[in-house]
MIZATI-518167 format. One line per 3 residues: for each residue x, y, z of N, C-alpha, C, O, CB. Coordinates in Angstrom, 3 decimals. Each point is the difference from the previous one (the first is absolute). Glycine has a CB too. Example, Ala and Ser with C-alpha at 12.3 -4.5 7.8 and 13.67 -1.06 7.14 Angstrom:
# residues 2
13.190/-5.690/7.800/-0.890/1.190/0.000/0.900/1.200/0.000/1.036/-0.019/0.665/-2.928/-1.154/0.581 ~ 1.542/2.223/-1.966/0.820/1.190/0.060/-0.770/1.090/0.730/0.509/1.108/0.169/0.675/-1.736/-2.314
***
This chain:
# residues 142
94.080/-54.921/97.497/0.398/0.863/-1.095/-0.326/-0.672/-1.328/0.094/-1.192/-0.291/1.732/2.202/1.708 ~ -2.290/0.172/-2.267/-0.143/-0.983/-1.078/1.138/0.089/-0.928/0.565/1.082/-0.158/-2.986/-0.986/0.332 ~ 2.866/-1.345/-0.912/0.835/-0.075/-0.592/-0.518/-0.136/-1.964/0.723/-0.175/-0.981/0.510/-0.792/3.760
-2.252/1.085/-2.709/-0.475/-0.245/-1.606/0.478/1.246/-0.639/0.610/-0.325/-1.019/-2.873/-1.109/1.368 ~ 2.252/2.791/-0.188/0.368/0.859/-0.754/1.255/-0.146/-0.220/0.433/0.087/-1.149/-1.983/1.131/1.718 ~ 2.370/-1.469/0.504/1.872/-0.299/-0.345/-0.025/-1.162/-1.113/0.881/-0.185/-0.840/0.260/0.586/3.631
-2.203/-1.071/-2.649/0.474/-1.483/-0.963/-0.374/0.421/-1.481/0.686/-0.313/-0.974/-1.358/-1.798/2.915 ~ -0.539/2.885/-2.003/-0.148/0.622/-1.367/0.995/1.124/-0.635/0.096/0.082/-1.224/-2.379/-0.614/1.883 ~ 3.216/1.627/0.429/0.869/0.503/-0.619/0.890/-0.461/-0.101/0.570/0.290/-1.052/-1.252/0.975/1.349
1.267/-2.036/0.427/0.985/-1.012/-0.514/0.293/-0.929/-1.415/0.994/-0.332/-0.646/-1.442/0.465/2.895 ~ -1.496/-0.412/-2.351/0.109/-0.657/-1.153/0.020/0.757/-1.355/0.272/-0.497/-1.093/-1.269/-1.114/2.469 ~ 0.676/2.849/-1.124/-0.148/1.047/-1.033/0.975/0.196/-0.154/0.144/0.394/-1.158/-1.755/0.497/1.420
3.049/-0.943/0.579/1.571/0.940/0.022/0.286/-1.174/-0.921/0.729/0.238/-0.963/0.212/1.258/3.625 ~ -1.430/-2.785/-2.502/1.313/-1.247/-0.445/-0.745/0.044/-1.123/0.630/-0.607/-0.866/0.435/-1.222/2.852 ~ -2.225/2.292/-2.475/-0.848/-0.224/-1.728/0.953/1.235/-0.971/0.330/-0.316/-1.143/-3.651/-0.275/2.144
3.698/1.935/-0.459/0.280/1.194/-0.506/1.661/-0.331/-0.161/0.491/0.565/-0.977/-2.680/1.088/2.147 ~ 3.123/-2.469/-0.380/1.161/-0.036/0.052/0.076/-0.921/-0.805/1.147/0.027/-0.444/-0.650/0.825/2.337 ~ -1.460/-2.237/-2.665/0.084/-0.775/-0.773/0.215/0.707/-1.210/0.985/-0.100/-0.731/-2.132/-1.391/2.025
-0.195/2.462/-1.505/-0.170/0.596/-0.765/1.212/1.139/-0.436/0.138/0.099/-1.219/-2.460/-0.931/1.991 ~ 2.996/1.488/-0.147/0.899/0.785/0.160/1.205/-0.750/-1.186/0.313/0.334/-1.143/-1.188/0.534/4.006 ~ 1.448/-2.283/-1.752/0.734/-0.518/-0.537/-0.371/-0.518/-1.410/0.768/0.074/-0.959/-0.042/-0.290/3.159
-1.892/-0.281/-2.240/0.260/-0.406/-1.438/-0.352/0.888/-1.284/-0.058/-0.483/-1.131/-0.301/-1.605/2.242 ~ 0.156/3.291/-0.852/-0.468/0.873/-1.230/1.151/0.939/0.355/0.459/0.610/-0.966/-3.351/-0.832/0.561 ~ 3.305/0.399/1.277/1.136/1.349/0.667/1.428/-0.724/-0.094/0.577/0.466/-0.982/-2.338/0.799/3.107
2.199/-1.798/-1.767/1.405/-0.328/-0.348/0.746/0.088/-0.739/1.227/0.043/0.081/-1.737/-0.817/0.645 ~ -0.536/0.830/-1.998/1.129/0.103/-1.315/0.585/1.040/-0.340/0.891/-0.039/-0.848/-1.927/-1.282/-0.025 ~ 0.537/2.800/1.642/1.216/0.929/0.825/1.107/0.056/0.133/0.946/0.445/-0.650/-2.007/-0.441/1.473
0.827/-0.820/0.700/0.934/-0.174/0.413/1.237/-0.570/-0.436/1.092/0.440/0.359/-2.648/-0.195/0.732 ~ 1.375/-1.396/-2.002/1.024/-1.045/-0.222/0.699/0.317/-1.303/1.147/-0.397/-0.202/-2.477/-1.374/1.468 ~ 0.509/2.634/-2.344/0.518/0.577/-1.116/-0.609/1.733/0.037/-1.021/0.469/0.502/1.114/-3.195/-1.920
1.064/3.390/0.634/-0.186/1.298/0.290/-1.136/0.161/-1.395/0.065/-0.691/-1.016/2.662/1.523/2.488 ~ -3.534/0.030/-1.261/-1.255/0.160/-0.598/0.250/0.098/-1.785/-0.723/-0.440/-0.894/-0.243/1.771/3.399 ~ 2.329/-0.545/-2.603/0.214/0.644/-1.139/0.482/-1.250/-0.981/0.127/0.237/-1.202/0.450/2.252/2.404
-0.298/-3.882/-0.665/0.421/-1.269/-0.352/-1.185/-0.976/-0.776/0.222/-0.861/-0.851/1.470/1.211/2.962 ~ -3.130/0.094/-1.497/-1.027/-0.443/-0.085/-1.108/0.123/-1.211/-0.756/0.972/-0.015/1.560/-0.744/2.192 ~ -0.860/-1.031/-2.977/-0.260/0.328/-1.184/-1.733/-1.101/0.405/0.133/-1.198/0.248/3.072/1.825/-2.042
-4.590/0.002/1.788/-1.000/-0.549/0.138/-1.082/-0.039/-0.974/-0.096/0.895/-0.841/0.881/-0.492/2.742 ~ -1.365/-1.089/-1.865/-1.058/-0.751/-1.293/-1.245/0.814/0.497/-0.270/-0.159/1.190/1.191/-2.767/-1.643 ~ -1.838/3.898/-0.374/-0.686/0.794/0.433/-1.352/-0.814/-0.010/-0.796/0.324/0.882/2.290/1.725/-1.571
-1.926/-3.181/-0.281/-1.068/0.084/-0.378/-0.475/0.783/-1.266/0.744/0.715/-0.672/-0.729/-1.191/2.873 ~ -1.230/0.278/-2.427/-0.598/1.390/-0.711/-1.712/-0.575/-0.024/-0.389/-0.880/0.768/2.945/1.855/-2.723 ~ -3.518/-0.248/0.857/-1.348/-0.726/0.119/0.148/-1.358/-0.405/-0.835/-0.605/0.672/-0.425/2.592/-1.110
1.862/-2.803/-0.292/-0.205/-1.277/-0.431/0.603/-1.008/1.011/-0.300/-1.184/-0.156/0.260/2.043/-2.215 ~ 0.612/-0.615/3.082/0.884/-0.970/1.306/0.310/0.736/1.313/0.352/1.172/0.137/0.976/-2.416/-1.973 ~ -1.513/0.400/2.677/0.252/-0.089/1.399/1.929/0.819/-0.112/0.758/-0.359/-0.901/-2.926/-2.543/1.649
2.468/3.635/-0.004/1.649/-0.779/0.682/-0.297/-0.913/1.210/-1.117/-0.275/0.438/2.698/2.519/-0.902 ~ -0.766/-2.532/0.780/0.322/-0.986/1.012/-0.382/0.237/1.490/-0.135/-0.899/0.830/1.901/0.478/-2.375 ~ -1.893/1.512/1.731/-0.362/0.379/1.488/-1.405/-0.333/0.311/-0.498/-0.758/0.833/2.099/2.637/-0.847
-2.410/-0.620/-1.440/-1.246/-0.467/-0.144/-0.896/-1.271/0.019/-1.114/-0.275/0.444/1.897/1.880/-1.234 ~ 0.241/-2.288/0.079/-0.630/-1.811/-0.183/-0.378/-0.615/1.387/-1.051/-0.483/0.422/2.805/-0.148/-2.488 ~ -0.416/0.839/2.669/0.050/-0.358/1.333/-1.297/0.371/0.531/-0.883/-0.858/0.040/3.310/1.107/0.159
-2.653/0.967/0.227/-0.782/0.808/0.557/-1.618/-0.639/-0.164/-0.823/-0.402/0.822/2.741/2.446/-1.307 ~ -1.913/-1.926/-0.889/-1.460/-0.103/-1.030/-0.167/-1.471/0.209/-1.218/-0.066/0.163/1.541/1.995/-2.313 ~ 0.056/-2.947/2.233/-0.161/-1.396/-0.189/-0.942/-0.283/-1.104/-0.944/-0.779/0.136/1.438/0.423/2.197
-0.304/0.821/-3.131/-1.311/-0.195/-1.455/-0.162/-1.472/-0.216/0.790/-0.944/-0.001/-0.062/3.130/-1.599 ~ -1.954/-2.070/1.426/-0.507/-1.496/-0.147/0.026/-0.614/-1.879/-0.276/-1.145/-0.359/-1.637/1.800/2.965 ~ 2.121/-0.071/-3.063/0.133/-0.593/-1.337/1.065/0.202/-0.664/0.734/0.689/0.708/-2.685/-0.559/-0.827
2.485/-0.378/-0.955/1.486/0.523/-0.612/0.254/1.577/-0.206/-0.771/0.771/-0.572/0.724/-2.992/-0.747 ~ 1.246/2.531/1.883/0.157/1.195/-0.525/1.470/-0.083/-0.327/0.667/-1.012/0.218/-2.588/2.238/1.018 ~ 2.496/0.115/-1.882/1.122/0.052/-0.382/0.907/0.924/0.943/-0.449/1.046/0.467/-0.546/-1.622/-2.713
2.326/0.120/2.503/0.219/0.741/1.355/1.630/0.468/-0.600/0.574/-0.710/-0.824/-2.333/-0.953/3.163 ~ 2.205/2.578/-1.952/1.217/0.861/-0.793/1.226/-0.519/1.168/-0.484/0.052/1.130/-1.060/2.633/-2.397 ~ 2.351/-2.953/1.269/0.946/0.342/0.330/1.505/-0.307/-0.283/0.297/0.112/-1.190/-2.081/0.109/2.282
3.203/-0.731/0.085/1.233/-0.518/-0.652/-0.085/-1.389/0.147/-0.383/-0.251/1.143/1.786/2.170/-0.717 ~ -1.121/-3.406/-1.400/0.614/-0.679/0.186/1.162/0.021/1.258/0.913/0.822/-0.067/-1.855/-0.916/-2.232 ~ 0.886/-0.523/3.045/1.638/-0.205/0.359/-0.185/-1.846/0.697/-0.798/-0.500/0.793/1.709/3.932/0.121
0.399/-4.053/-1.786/-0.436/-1.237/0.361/1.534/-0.734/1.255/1.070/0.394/-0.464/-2.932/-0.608/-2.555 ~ 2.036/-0.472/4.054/1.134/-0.354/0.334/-0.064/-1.231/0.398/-1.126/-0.358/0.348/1.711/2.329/0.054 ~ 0.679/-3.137/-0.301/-0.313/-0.962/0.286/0.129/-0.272/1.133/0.819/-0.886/0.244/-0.606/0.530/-1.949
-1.050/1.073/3.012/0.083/0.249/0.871/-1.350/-0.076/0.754/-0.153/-0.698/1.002/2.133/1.677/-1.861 ~ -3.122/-0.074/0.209/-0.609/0.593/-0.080/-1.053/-0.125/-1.281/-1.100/0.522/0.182/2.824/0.413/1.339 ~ -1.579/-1.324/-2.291/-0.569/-0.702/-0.932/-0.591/1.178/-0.956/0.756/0.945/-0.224/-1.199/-3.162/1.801
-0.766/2.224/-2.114/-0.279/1.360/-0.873/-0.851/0.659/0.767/-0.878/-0.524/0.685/1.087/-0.277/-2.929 ~ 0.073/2.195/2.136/-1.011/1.046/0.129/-0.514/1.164/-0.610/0.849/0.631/-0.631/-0.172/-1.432/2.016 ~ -2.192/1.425/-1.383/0.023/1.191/-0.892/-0.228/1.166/0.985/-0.964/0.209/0.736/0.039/-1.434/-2.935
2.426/2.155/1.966/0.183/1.036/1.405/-0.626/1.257/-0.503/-0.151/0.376/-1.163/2.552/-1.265/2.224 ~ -2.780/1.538/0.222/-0.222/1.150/-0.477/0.988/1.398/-0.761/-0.451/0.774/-0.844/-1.077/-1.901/2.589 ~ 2.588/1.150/-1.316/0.998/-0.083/-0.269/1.306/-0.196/0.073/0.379/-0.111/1.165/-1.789/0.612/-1.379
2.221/-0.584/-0.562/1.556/-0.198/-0.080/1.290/0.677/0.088/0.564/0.581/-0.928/-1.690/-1.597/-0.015 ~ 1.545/0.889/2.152/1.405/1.012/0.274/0.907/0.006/-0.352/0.202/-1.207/0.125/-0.593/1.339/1.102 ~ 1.476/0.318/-1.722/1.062/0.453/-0.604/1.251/-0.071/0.575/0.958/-0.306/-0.710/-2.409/1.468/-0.144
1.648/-0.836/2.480/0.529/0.730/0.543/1.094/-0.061/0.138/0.943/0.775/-0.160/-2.406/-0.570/0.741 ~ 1.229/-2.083/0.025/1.080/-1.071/0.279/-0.019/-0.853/-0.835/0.249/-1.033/0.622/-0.265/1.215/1.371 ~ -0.140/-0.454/-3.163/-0.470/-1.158/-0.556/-1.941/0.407/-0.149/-0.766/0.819/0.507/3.258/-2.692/0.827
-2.610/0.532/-2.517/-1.521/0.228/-0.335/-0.270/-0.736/1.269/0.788/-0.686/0.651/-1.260/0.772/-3.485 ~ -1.146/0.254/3.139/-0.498/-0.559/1.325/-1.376/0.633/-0.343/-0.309/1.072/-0.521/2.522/-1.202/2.433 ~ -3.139/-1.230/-1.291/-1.204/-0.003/-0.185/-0.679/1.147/0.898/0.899/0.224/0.811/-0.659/-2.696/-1.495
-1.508/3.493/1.075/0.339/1.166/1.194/-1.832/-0.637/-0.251/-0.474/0.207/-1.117/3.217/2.661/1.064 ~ -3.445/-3.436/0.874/-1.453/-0.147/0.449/-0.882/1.198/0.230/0.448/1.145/-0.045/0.418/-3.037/1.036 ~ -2.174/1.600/-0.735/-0.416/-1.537/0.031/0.289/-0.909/-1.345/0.006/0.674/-1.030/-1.907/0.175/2.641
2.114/-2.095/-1.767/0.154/-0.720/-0.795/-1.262/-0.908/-0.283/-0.867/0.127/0.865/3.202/0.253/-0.271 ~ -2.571/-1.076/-1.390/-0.577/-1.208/-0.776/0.453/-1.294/0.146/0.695/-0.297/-0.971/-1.032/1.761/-0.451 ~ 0.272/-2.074/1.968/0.774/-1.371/-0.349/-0.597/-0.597/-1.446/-1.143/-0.455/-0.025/1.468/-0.179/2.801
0.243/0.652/-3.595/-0.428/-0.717/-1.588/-0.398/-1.544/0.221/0.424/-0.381/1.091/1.469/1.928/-2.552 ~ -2.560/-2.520/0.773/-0.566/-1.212/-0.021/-0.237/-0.137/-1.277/-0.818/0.716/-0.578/-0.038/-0.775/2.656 ~ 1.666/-1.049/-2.783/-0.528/-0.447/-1.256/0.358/1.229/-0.893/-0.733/0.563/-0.813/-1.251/-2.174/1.759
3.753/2.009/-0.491/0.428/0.819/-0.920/1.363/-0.324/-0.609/0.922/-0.451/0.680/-2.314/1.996/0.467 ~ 1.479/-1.309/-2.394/1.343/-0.996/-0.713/0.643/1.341/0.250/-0.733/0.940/-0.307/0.092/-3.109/-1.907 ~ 1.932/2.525/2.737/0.785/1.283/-0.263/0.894/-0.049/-1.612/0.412/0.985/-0.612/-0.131/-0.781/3.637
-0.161/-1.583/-3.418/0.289/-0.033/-1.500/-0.892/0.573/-1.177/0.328/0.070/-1.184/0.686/-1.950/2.065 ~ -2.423/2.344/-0.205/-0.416/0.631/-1.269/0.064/1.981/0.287/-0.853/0.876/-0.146/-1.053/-3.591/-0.514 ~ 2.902/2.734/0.970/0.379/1.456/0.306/1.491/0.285/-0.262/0.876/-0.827/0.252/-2.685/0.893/1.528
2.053/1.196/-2.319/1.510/0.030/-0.131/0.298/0.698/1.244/-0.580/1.070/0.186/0.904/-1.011/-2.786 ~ 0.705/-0.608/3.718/0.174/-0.037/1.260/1.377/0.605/-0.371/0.577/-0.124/-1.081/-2.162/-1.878/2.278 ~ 2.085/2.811/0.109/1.494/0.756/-0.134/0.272/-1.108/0.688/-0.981/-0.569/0.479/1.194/3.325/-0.530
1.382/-3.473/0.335/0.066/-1.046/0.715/1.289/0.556/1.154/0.504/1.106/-0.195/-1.517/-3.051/-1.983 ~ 1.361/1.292/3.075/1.154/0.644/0.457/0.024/-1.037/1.740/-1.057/-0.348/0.526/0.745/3.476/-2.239 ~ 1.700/-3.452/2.331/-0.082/-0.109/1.315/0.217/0.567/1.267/1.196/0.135/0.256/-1.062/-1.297/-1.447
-0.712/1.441/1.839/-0.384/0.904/1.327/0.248/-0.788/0.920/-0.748/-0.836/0.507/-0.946/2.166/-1.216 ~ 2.850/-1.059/0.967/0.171/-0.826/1.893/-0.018/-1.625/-0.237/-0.671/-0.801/0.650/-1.111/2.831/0.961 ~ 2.419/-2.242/-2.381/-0.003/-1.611/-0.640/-1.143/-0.365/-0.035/-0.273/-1.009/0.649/2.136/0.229/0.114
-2.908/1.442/-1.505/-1.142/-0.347/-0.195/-0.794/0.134/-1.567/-0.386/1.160/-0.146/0.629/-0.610/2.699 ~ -0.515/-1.254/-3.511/-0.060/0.343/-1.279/-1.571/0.707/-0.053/-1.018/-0.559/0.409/2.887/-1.505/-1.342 ~ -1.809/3.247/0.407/-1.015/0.588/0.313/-0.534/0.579/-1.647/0.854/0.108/-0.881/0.063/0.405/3.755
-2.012/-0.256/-3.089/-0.583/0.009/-1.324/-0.973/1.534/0.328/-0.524/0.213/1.094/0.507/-3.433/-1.837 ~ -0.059/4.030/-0.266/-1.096/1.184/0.258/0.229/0.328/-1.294/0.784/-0.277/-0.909/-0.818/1.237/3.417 ~ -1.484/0.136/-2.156/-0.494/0.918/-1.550/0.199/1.504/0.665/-0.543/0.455/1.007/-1.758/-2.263/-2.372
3.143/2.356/0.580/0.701/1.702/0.212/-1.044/0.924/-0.774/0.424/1.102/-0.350/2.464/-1.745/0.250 ~ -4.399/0.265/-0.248/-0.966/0.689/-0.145/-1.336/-0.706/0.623/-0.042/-1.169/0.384/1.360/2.185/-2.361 ~ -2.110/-0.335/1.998/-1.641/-0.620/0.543/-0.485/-0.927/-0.946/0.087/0.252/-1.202/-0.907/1.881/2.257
0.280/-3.259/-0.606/-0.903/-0.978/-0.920/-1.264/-0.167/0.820/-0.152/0.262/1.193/2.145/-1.670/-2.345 ~ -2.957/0.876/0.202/-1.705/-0.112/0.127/-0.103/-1.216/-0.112/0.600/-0.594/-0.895/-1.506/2.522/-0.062 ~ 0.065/-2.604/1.906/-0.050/-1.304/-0.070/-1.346/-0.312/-0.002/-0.478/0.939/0.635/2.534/-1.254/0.342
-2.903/-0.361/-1.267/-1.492/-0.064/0.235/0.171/-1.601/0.553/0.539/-0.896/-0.649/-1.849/2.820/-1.468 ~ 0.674/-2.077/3.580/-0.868/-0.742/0.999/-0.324/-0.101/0.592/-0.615/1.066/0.047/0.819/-1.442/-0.302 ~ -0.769/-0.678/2.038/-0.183/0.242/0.863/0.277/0.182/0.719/1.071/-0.598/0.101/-1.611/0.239/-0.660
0.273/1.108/1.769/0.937/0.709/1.596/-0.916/-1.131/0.629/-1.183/-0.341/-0.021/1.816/3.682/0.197 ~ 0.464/-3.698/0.348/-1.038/-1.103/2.117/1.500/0.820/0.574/1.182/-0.110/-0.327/-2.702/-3.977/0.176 ~ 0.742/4.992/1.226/1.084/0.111/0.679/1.102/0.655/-0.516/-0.094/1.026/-0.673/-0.697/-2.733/1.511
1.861/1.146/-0.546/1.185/0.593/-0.501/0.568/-0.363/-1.167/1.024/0.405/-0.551/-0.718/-0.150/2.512 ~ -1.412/-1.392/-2.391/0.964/-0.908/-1.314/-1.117/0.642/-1.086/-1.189/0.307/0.080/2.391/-3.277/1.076 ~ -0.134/3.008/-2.262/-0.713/0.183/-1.412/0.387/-1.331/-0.978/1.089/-0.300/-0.491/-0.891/3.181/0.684
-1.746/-3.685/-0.302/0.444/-0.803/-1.146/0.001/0.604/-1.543/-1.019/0.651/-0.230/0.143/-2.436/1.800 ~ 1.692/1.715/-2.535/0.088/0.610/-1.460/-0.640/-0.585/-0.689/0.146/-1.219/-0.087/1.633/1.886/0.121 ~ -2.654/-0.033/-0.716/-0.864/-1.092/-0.894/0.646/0.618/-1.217/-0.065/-0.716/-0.999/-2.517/0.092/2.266
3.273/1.947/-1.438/0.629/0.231/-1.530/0.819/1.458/0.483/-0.413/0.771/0.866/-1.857/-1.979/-2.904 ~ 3.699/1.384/1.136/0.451/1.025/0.082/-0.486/1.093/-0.940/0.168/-0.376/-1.160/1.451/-0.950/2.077 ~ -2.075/2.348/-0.861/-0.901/0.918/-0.209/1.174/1.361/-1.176/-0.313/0.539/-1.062/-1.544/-1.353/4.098
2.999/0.920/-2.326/0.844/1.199/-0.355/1.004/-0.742/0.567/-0.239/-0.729/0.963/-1.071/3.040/-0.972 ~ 2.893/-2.174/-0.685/1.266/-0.767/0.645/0.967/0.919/0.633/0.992/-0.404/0.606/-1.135/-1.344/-2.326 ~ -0.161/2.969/1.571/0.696/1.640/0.477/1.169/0.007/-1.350/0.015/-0.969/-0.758/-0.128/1.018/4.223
0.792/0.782/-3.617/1.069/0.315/-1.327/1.016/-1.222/0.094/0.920/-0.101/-0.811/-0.952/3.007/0.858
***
């Protein structure tokens, strides 16, 4: 019997359920109407896109701050409300980003001191992957 077609749908079920989970969840875990997301526009990426696009030279990519000392900084796609602020992916991991040059809402979550921006900011640098290094903040949101 051959077993190669089971091993390729198999591997296709576990690529789509990756995929599922990490672009689909944020559903689940916050109710939609909580979800406040960084659109992009022509001059910048959002965050999904970046991901997606892996652009090879600097670009400017839109989305929320949310920083924890947990978790360290990230730029989310967007930010939930629901329960508390909370970062809602795909995310950015930031590199070579001061969160002191931003005015950050501050507050603690689950004994955790947690820092975010309650509007969209533009950041211009490079994507590897999942990390964005900042070469400059672009827009700081209101």
């Amino acid at each position: 019997m051959n077993r190669r077609p089971v091993r390729i749908l198999l591997v296709v079920a576990a690529l789509a359920a990756a995929l599922a989970a990490a672009f689909g969840v944020r559903g689940l875990i916050h109710d939609d109407d909580d979800i406040t997301e960084a659109k992009g526009d022509e001059a910048s990426f959002n965050v999904t896109d970046a991901i997606s696009r892996q652009p090879t030279k600097p670009v400017q990519v839109e989305g929320f701050v949310f920083a924890a000392e947990s978790s360290g900084s990230r730029l989310c796609y967007g930010i939930a409300d629901d329960h508390g602020p909370a970062c809602v992916g795909p995310f950015l991991t930031l590199v070579n980003f001061d969160p002191g040059r931003l005015n950050l809402e501050r507050e603690t979550k689950d004994g955790n001191a947690i820092a975010y921006t309650r509007d969209p900011v533009v950041l211009l640098g490079t994507v590897a992957g999942a990390a964005f290094t900042v070469q400059e903040i672009v827009t700081s949101g209101s």
